[in-house]
N, CA, C and O atoms as a printed pandas DataFrame, in Angstrom:
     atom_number atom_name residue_name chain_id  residue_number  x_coord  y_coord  z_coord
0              1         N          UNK        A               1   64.104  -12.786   -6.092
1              2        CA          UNK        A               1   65.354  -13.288   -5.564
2              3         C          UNK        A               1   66.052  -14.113   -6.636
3              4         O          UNK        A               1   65.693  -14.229   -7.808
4              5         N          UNK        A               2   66.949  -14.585   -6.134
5              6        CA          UNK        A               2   67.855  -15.209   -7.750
6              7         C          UNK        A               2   68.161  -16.530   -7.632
7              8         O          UNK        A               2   67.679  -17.296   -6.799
8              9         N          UNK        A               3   68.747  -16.722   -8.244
9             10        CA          UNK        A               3   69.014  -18.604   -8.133
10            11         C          UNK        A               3   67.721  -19.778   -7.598
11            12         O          UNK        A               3   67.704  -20.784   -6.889
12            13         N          UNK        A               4   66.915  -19.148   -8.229
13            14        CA          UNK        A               4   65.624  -19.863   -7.844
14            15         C          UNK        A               4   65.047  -19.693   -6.195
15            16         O          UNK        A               4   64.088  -20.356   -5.800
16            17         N          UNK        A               5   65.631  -18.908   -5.488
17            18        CA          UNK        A               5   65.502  -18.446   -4.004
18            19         C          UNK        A               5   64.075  -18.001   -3.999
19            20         O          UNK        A               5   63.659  -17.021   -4.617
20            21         N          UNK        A               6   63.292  -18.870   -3.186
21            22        CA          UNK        A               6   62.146  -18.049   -2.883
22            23         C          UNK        A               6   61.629  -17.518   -1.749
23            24         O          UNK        A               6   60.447  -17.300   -1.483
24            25         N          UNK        A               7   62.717  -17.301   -1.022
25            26        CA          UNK        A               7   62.114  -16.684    0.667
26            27         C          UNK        A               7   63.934  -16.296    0.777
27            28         O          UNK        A               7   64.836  -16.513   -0.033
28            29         N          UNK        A               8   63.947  -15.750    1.922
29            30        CA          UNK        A               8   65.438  -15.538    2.622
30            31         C          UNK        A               8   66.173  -16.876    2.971
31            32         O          UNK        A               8   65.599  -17.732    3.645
32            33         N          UNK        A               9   67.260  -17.023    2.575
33            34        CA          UNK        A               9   68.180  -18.075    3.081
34            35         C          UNK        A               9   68.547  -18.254    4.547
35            36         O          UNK        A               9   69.020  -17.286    5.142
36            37         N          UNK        A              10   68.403  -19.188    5.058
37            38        CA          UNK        A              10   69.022  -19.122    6.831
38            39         C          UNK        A              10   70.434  -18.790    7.082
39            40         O          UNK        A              10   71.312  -19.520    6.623
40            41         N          UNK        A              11   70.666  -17.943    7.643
41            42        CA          UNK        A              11   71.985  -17.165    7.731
42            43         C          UNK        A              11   73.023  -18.469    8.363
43            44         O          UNK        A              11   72.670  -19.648    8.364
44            45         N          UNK        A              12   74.118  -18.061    8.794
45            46        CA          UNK        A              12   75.157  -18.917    9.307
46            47         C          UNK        A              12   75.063  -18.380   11.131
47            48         O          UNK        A              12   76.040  -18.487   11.872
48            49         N          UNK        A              13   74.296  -18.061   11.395
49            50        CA          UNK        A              13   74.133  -17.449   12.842
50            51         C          UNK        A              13   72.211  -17.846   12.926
51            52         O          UNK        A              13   71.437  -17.535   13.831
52            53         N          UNK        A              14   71.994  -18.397   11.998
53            54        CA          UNK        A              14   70.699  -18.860   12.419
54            55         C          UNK        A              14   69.377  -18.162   13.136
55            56         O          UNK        A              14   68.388  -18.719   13.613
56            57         N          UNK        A              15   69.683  -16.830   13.054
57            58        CA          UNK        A              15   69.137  -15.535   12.957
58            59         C          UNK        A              15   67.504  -16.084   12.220
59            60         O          UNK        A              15   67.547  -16.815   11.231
60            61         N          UNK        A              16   66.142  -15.657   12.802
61            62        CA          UNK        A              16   65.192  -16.362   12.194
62            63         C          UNK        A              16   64.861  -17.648   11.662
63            64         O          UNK        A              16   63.920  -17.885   10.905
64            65         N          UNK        A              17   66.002  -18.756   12.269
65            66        CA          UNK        A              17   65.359  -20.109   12.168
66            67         C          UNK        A              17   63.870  -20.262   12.002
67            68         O          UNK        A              17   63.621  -20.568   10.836
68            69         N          UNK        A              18   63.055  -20.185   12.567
69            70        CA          UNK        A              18   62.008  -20.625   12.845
70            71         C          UNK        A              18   61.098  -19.916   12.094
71            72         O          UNK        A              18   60.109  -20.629   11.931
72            73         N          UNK        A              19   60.948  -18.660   11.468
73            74        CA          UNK        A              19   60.714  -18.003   10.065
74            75         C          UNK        A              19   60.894  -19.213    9.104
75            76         O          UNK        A              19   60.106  -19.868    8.420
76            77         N          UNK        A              20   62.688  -19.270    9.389
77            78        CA          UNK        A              20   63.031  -20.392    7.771
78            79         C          UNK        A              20   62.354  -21.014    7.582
79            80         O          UNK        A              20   61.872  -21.203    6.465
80            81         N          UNK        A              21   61.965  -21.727    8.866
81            82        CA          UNK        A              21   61.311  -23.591    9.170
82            83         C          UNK        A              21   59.997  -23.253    8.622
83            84         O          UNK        A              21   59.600  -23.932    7.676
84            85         N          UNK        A              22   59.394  -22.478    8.991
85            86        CA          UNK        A              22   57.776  -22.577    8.800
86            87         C          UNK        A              22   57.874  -21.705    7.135
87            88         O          UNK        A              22   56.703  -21.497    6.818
88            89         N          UNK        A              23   58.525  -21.327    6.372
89            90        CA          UNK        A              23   58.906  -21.201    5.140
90            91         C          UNK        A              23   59.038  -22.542    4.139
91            92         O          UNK        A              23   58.471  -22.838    3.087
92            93         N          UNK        A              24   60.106  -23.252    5.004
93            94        CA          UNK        A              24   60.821  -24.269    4.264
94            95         C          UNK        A              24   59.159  -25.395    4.289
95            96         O          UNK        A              24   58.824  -26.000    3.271
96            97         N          UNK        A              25   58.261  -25.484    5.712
97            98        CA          UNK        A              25   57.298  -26.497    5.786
98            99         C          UNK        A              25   55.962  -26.090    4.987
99           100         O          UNK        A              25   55.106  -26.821    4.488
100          101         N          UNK        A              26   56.023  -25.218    5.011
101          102        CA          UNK        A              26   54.855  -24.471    3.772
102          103         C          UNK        A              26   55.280  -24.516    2.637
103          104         O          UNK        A              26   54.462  -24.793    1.760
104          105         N          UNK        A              27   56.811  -24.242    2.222
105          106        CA          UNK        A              27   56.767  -24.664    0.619
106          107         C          UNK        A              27   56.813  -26.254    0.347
107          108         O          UNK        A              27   56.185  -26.721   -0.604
108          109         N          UNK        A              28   57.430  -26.919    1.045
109          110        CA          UNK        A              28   57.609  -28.295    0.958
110          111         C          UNK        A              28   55.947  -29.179    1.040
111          112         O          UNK        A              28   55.774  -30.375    0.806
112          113         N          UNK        A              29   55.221  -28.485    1.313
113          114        CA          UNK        A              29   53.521  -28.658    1.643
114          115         C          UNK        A              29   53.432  -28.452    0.035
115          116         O          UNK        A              29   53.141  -29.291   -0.818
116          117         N          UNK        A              30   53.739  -27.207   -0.106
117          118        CA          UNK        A              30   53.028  -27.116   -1.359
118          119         C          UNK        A              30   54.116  -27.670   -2.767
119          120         O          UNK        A              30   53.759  -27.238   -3.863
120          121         N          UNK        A              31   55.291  -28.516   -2.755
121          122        CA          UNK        A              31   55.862  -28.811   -3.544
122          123         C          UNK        A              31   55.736  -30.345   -3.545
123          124         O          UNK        A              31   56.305  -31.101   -4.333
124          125         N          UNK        A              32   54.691  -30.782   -2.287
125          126        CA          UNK        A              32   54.756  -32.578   -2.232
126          127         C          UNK        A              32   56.079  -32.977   -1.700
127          128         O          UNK        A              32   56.299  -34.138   -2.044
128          129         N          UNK        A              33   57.129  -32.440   -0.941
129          130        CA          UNK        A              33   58.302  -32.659   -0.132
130          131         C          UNK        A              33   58.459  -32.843    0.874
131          132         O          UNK        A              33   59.547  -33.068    1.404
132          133         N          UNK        A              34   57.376  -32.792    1.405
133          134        CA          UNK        A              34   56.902  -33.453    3.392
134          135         C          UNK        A              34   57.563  -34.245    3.866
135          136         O          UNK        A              34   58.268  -34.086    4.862
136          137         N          UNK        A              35   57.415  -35.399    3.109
137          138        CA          UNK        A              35   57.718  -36.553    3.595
138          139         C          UNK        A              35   59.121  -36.850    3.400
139          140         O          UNK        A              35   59.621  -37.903    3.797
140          141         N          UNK        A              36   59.516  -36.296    3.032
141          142        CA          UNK        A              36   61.499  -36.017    2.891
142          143         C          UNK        A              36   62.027  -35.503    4.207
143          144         O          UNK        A              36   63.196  -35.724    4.521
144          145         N          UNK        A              37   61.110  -34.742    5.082
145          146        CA          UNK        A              37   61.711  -33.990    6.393
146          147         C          UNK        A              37   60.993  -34.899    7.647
147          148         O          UNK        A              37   61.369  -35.124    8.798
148          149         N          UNK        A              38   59.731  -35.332    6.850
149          150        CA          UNK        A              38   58.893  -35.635    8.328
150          151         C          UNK        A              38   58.272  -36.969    7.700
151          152         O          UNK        A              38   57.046  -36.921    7.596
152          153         N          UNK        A              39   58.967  -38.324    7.195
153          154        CA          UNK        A              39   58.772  -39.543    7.066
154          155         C          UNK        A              39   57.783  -39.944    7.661
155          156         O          UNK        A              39   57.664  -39.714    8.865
156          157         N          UNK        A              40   56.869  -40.617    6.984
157          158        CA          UNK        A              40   55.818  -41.551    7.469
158          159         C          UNK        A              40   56.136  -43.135    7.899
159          160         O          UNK        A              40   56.494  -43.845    6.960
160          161         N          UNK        A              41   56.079  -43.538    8.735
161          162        CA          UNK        A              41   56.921  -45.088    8.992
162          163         C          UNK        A              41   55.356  -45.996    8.157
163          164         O          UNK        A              41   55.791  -46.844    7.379
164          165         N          UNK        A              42   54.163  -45.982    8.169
165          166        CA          UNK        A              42   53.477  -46.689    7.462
166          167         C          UNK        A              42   53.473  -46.106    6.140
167          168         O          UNK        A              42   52.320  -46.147    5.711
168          169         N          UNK        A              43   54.410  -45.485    5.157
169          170        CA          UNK        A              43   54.514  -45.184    3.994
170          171         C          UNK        A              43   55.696  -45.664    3.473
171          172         O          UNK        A              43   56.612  -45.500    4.279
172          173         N          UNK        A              44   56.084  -46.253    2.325
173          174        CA          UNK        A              44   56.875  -46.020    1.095
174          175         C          UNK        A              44   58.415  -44.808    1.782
175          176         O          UNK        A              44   58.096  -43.656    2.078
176          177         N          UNK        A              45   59.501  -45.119    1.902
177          178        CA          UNK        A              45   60.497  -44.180    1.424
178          179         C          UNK        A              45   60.179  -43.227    0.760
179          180         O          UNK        A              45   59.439  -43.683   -0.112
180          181         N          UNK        A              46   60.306  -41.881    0.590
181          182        CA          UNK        A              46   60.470  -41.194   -0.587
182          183         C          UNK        A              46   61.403  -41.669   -1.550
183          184         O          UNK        A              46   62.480  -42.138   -1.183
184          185         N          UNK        A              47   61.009  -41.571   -3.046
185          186        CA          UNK        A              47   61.575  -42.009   -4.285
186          187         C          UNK        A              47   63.287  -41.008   -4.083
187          188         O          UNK        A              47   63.296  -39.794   -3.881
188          189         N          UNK        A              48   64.108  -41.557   -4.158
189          190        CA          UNK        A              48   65.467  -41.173   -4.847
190          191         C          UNK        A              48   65.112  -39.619   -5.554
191          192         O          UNK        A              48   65.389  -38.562   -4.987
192          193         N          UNK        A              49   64.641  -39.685   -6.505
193          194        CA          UNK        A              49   64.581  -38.497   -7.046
194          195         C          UNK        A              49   63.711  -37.309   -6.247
195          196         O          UNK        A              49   63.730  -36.143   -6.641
196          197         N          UNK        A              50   63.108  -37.651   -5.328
197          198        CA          UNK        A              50   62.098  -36.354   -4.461
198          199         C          UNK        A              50   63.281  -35.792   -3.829
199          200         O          UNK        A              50   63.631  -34.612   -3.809
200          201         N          UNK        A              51   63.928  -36.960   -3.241
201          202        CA          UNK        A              51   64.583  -37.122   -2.002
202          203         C          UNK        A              51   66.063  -35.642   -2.327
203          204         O          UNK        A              51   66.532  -34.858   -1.502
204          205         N          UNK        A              52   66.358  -35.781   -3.669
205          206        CA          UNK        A              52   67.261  -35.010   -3.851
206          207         C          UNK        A              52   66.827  -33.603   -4.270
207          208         O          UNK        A              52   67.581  -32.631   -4.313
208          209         N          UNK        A              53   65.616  -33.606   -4.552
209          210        CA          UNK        A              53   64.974  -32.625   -5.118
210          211         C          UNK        A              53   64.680  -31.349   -4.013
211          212         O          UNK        A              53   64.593  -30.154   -4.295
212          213         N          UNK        A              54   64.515  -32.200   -2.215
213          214        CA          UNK        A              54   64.255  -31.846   -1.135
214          215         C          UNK        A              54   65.414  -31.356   -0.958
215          216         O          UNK        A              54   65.421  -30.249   -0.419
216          217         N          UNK        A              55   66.843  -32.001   -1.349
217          218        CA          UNK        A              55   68.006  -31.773   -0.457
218          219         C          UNK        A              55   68.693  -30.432   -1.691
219          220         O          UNK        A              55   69.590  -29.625   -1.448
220          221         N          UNK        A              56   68.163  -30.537   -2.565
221          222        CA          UNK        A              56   68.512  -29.105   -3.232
222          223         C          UNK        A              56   68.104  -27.929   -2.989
223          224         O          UNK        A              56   68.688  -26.890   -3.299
224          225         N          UNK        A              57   67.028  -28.037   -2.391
225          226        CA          UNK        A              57   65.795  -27.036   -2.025
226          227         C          UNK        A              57   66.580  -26.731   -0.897
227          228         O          UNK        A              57   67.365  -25.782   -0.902
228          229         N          UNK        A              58   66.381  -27.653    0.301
229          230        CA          UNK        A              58   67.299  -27.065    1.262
230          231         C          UNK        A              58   68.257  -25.878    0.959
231          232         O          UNK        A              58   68.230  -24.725    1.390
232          233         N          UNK        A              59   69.409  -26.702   -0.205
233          234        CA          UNK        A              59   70.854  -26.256    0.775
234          235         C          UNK        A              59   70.815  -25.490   -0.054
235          236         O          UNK        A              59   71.980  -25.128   -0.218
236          237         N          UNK        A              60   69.515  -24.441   -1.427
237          238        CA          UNK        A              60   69.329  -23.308   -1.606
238          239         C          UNK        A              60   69.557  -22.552   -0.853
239          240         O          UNK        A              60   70.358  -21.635   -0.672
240          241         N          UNK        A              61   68.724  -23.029   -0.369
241          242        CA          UNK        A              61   67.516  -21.687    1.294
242          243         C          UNK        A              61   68.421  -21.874    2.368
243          244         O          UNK        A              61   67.849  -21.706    3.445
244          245         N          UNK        A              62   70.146  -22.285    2.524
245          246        CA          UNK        A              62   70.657  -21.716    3.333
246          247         C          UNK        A              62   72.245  -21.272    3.320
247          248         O          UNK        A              62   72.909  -21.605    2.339
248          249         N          UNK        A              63   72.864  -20.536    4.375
249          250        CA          UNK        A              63   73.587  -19.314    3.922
250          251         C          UNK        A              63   74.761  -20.594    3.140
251          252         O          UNK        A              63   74.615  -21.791    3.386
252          253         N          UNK        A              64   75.892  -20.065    2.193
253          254        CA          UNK        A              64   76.788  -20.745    1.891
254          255         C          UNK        A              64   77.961  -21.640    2.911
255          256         O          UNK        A              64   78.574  -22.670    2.630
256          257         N          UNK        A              65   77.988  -20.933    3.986
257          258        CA          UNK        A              65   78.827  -21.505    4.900
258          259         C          UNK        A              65   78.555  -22.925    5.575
259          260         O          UNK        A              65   79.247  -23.924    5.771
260          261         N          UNK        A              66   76.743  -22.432    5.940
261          262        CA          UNK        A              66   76.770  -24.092    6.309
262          263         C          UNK        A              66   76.167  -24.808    5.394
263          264         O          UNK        A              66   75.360  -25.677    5.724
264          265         N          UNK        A              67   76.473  -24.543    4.069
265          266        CA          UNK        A              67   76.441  -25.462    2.954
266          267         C          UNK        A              67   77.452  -26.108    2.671
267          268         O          UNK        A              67   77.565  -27.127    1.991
268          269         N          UNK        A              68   78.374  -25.367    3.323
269          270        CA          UNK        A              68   79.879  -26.185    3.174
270          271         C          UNK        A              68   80.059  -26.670    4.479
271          272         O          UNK        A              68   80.899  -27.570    4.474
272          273         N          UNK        A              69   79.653  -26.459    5.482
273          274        CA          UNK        A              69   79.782  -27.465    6.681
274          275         C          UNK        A              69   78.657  -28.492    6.461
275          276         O          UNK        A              69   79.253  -29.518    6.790
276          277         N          UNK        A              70   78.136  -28.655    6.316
277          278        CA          UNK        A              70   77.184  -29.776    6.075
278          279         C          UNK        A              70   77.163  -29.925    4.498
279          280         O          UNK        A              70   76.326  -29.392    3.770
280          281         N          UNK        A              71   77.699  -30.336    4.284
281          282        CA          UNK        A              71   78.020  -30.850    2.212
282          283         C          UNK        A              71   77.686  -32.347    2.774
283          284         O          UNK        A              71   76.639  -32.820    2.331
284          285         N          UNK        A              72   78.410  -33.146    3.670
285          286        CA          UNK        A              72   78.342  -34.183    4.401
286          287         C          UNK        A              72   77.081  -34.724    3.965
287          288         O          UNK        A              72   77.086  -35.571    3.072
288          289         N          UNK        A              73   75.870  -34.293    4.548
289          290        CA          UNK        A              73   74.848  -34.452    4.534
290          291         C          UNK        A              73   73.706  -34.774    2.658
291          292         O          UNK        A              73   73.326  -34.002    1.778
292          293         N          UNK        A              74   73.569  -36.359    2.881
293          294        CA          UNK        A              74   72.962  -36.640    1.308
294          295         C          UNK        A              74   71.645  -36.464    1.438
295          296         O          UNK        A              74   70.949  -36.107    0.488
296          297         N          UNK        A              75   71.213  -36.679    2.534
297          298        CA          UNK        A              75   69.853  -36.928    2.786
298          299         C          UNK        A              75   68.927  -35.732    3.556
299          300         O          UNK        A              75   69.233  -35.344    4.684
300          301         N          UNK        A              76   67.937  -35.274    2.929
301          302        CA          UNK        A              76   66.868  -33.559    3.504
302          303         C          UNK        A              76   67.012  -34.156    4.855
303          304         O          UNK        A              76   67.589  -33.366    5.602
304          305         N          UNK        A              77   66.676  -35.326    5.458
305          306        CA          UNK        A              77   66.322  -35.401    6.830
306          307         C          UNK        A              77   67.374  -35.517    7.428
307          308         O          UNK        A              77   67.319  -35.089    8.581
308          309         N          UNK        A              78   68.125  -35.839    7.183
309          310        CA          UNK        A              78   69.608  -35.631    8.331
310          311         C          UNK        A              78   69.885  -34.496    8.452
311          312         O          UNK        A              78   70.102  -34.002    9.559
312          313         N          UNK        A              79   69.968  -33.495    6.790
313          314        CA          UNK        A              79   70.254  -32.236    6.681
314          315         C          UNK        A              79   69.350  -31.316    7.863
315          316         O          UNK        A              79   69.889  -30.533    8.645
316          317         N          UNK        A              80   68.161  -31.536    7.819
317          318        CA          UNK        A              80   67.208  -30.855    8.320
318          319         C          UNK        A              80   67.394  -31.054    9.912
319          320         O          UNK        A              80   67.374  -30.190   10.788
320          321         N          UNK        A              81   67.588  -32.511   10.030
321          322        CA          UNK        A              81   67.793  -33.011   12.163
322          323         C          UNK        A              81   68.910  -32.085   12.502
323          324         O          UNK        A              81   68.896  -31.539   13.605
324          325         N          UNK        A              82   69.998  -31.829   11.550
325          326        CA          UNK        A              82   71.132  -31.014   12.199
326          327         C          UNK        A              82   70.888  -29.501   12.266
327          328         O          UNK        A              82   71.307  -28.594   12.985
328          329         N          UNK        A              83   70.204  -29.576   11.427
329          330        CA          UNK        A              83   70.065  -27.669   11.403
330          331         C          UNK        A              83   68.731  -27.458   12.909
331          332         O          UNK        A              83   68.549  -26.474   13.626
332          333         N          UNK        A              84   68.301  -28.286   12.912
333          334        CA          UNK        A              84   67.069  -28.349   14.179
334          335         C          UNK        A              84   68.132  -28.338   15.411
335          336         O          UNK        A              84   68.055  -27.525   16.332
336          337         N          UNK        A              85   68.936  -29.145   15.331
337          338        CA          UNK        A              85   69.607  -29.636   16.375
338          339         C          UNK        A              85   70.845  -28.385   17.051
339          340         O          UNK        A              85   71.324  -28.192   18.169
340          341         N          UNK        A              86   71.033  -27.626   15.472
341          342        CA          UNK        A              86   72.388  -26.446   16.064
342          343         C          UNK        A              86   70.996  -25.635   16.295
343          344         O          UNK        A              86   70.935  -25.684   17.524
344          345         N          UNK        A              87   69.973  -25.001   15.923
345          346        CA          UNK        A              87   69.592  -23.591   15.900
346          347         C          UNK        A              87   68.162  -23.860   16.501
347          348         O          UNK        A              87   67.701  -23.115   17.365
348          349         N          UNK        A              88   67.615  -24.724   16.116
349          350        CA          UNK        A              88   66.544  -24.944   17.028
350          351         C          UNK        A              88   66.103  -24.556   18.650
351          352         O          UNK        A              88   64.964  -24.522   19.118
352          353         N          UNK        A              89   67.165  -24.329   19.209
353          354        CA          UNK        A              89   66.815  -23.686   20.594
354          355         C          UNK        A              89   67.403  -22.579   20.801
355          356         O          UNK        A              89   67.980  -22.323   21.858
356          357         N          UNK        A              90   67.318  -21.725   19.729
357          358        CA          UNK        A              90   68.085  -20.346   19.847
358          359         C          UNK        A              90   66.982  -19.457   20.280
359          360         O          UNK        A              90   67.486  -18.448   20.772
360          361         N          UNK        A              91   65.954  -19.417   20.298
361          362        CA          UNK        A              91   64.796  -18.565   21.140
362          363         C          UNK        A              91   65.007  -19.280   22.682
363          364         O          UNK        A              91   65.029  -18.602   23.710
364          365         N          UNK        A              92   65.071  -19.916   22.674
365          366        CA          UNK        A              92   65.514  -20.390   24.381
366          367         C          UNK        A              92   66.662  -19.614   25.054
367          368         O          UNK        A              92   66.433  -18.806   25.954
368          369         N          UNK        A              93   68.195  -19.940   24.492
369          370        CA          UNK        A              93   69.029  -18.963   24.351
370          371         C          UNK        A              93   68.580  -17.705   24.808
371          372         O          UNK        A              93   68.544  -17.287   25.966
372          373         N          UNK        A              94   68.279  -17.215   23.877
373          374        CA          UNK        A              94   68.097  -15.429   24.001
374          375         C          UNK        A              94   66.857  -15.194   24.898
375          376         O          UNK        A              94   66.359  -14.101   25.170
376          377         N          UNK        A              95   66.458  -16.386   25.297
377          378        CA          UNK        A              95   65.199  -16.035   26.268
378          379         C          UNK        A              95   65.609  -15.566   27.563
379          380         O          UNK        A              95   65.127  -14.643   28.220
380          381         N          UNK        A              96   67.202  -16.838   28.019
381          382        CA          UNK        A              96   67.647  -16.594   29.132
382          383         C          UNK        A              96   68.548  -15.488   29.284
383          384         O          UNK        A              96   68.484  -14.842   30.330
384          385         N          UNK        A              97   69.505  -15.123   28.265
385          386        CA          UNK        A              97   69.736  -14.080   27.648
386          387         C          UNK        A              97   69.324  -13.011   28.631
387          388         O          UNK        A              97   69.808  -12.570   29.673
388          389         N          UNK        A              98   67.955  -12.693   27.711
389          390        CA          UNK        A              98   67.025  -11.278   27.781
390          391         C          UNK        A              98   66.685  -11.140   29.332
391          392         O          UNK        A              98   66.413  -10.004   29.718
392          393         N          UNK        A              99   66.671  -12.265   30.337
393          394        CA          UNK        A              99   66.545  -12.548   31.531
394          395         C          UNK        A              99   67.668  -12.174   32.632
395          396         O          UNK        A              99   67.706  -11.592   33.716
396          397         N          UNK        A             100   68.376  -12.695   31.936
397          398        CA          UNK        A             100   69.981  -11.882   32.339
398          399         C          UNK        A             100   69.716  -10.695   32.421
399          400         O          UNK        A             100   69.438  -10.276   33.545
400          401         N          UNK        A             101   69.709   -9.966   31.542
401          402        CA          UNK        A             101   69.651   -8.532   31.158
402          403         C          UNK        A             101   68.618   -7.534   32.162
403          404         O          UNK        A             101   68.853   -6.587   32.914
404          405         N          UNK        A             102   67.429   -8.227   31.779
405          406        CA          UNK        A             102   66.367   -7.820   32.987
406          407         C          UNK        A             102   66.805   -7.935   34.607
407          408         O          UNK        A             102   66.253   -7.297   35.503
408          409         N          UNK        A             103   67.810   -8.792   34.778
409          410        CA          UNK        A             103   67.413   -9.130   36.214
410          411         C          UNK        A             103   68.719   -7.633   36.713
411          412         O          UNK        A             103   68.528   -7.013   37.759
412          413         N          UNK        A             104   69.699   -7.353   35.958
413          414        CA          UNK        A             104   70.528   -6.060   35.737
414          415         C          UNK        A             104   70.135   -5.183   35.907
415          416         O          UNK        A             104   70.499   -4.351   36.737
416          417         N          UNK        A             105   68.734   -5.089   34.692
417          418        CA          UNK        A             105   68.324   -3.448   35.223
418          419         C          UNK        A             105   67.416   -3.280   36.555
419          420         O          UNK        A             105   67.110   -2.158   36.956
């Protein structure tokens, strides 16, 4: 992939969120970036420099559009609460969805 991309980017329709997430929490495991998304309150801040290192990584790994709706965003964990917060219950969605559909045929 190019631009340093190492998995699929999260689309602007949020199509496989939860692919992304468990992508984005396995590389961030293995890059020492954890604690940029999922803060320890008996730890240290992450250093300034992780912190941006996380929020580059991010707004790689997702589509350009809501890189420009969320530019806003300085910090991986805000970045990350909002993208949880729009797409995070999109298997719920399409659960009731698919329920709809069933109760039709």
């Amino acid at each position: 992939m190019d631009r340093g991309i190492e998995f699929d980017v999260l689309d602007a329709h949020g199509t496989e969120y939860h692919r992304w997430v468990s992508d984005i929490e396995q590389t961030f495991i293995a890059k020492d970036l954890t604690e940029t998304i999922f803060p320890d309150p008996t730890l240290e801040p992450p250093h300034k420099r992780t912190k941006s290192q996380a929020l580059m990584f991010l707004r790689k790994h997702i589509d350009p559009t809501l890189r420009m709706q969320y530019q806003s965003k300085h910090d991986p964990k805000d970045l990350w609460d909002a993208l949880a917060e729009r797409f995070g219950n999109i298997h719920s969605t399409l659960l009731l969805e698919l329920i709809a559909h069933w109760d039709e045929i």
